[in-house]
GUMARDO-389456 format. One record per atom (N, C-alpha, C): residue number from 1; residue in three letters; atom name; x, y, z. Coordinates in nm, 2 decimals, padded with zeros to 4 digits, always signed. Layout:
REM GUMARDO-389456
  pos  code  site      px      py      pz
  NUM   ALA    CA       X       Y       Z
...
***
This chain:
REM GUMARDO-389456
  pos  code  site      px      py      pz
    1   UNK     N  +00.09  -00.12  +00.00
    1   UNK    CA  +00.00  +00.00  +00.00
    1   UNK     C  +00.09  +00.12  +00.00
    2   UNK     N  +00.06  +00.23  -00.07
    2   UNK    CA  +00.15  +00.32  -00.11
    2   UNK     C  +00.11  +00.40  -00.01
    3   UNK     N  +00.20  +00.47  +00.05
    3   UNK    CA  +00.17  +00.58  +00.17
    3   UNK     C  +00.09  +00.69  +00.24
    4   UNK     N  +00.03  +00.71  +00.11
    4   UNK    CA  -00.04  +00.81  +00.10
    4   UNK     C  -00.23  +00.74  +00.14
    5   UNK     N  -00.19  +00.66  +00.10
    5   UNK    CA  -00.39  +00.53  +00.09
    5   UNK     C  -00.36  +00.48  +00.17
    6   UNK     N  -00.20  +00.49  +00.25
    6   UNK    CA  -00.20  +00.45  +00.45
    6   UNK     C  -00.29  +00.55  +00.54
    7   UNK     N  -00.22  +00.65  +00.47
    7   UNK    CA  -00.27  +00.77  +00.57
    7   UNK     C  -00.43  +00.80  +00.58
    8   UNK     N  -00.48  +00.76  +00.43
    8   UNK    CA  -00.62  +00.79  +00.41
    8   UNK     C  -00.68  +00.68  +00.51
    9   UNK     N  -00.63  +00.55  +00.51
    9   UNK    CA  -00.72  +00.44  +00.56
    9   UNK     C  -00.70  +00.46  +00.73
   10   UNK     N  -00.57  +00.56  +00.76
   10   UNK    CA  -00.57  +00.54  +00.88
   10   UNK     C  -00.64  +00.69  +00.95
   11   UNK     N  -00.66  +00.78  +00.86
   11   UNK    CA  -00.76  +00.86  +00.91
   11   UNK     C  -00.89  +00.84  +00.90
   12   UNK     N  -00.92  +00.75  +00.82
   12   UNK    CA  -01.08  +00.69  +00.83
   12   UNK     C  -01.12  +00.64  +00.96
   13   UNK     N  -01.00  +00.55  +00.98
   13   UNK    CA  -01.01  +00.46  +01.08
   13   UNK     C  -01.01  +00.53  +01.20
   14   UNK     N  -00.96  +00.65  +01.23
   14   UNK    CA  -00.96  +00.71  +01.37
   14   UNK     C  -01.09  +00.80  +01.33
   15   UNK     N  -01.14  +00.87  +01.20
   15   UNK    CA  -01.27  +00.91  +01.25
   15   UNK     C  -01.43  +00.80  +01.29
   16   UNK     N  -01.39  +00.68  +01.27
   16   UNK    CA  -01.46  +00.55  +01.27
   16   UNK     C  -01.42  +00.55  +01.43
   17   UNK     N  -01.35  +00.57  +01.48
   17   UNK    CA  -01.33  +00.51  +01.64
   17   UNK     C  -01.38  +00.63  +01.70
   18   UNK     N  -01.37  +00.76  +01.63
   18   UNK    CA  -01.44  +00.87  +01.72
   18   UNK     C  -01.59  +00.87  +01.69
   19   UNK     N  -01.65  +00.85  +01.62
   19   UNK    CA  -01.79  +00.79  +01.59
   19   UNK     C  -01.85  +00.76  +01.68
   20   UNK     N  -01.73  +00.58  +01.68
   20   UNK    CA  -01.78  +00.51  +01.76
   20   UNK     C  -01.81  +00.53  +01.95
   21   UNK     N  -01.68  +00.61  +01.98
   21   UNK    CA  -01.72  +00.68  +02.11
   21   UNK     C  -01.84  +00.74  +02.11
   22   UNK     N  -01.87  +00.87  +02.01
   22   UNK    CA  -01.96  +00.95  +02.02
   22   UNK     C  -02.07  +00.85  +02.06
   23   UNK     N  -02.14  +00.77  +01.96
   23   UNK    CA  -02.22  +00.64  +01.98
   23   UNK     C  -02.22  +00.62  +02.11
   24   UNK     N  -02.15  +00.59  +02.19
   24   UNK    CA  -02.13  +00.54  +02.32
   24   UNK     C  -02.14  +00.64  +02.39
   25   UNK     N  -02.18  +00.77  +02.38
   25   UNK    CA  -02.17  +00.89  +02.51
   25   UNK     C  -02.01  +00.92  +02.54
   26   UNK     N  -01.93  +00.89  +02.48
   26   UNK    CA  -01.76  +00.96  +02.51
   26   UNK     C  -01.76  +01.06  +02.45
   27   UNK     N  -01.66  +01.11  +02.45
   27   UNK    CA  -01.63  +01.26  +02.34
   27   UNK     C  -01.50  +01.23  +02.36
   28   UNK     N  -01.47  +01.25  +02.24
   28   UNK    CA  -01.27  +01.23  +02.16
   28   UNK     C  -01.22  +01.40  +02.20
   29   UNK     N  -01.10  +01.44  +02.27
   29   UNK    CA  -01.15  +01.58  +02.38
   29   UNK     C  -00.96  +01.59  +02.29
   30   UNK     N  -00.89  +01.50  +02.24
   30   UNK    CA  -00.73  +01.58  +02.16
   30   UNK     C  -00.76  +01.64  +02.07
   31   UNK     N  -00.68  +01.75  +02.07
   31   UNK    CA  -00.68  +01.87  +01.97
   31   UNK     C  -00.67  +01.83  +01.83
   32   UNK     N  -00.68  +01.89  +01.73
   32   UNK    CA  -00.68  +01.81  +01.60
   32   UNK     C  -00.57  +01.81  +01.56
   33   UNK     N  -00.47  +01.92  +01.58
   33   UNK    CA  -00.31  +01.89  +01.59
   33   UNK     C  -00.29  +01.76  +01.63
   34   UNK     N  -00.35  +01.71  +01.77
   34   UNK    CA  -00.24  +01.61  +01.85
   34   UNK     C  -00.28  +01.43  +01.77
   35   UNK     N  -00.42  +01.48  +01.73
   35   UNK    CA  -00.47  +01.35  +01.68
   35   UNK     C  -00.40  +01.37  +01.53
   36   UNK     N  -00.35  +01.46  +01.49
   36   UNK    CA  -00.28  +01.40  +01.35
   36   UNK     C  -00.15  +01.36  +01.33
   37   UNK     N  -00.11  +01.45  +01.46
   37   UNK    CA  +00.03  +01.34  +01.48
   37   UNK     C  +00.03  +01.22  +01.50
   38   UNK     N  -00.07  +01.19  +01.57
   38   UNK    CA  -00.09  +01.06  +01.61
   38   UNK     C  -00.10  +00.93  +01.51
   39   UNK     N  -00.19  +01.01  +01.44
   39   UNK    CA  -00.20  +00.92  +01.31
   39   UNK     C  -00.09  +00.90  +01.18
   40   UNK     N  -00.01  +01.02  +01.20
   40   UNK    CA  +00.13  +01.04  +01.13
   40   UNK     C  +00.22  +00.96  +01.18
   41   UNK     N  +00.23  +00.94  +01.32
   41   UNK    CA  +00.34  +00.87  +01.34
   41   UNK     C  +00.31  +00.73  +01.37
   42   UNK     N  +00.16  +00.68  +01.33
   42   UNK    CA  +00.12  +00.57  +01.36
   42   UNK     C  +00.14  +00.54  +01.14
   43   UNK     N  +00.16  +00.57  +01.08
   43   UNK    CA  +00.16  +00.54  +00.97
   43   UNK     C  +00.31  +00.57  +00.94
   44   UNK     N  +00.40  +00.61  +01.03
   44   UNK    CA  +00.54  +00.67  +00.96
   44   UNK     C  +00.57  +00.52  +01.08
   45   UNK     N  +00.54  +00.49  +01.12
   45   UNK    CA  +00.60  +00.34  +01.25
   45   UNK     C  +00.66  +00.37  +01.35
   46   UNK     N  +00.64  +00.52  +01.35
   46   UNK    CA  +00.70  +00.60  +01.48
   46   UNK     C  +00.64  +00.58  +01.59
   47   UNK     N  +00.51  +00.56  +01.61
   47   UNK    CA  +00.43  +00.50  +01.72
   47   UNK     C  +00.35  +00.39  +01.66
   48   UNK     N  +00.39  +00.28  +01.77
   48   UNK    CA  +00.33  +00.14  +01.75
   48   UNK     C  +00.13  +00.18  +01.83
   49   UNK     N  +00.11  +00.06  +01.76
   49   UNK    CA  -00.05  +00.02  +01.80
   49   UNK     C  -00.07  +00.04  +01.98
   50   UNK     N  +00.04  -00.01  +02.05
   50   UNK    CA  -00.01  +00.01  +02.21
   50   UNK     C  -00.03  +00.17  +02.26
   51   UNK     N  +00.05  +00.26  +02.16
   51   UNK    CA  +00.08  +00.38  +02.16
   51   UNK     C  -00.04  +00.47  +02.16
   52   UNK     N  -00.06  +00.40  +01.99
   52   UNK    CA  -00.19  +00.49  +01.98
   52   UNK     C  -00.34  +00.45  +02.05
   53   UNK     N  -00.38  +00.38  +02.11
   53   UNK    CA  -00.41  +00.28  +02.17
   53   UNK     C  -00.41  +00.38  +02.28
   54   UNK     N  -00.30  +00.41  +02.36
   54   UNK    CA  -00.29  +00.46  +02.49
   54   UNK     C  -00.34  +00.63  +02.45
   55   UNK     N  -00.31  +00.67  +02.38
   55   UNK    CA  -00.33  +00.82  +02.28
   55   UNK     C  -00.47  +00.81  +02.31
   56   UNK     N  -00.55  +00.71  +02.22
   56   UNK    CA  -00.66  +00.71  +02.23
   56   UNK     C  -00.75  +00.75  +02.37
   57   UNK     N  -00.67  +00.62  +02.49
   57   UNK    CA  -00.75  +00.65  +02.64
   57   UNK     C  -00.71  +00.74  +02.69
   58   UNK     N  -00.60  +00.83  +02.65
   58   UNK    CA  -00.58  +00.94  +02.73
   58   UNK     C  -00.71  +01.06  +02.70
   59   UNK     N  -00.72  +01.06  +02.56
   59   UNK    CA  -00.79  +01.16  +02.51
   59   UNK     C  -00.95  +01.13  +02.53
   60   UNK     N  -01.05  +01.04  +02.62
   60   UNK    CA  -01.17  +01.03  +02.60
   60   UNK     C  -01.23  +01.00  +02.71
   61   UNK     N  -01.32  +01.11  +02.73
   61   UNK    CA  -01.41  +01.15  +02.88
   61   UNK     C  -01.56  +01.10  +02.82
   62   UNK     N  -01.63  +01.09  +02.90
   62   UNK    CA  -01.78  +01.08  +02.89
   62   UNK     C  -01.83  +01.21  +02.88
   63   UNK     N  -01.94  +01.18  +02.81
   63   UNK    CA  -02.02  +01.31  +02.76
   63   UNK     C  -02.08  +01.36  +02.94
   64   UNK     N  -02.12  +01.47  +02.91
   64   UNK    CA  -02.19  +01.61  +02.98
   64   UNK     C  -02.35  +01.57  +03.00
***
């Protein structure tokens, strides 16, 4: 897969997991800077899966 249709599949995939919180009463609360790093360095192999992973439970409170 060429780098570029990484990045696309792997920003799908995190707005698919913030969805999916929303769905569940969470709210995804990292900046949109920090979530794209996130997703940059999860597609550049800079940060592994437990990484983003932990990225993710840092960043998600229950709704108001």
């Amino acid at each position: 897969m060429r780098h570029a249709d990484n990045l696309v599949a792997l920003r799908h995939g995190l707005q698919n997991r913030v969805l999916f919180l929303e769905i569940n009463g969470l709210n995804f609360t990292a900046r949109e800077e920090d979530a794209t790093q996130a997703v940059l360095g999860l597609a550049a192999g800079t940060l592994d899966d437990p990484g983003f992973a932990a990225c993710l439970r840092a960043n998600v409170q229950a709704s108001a």
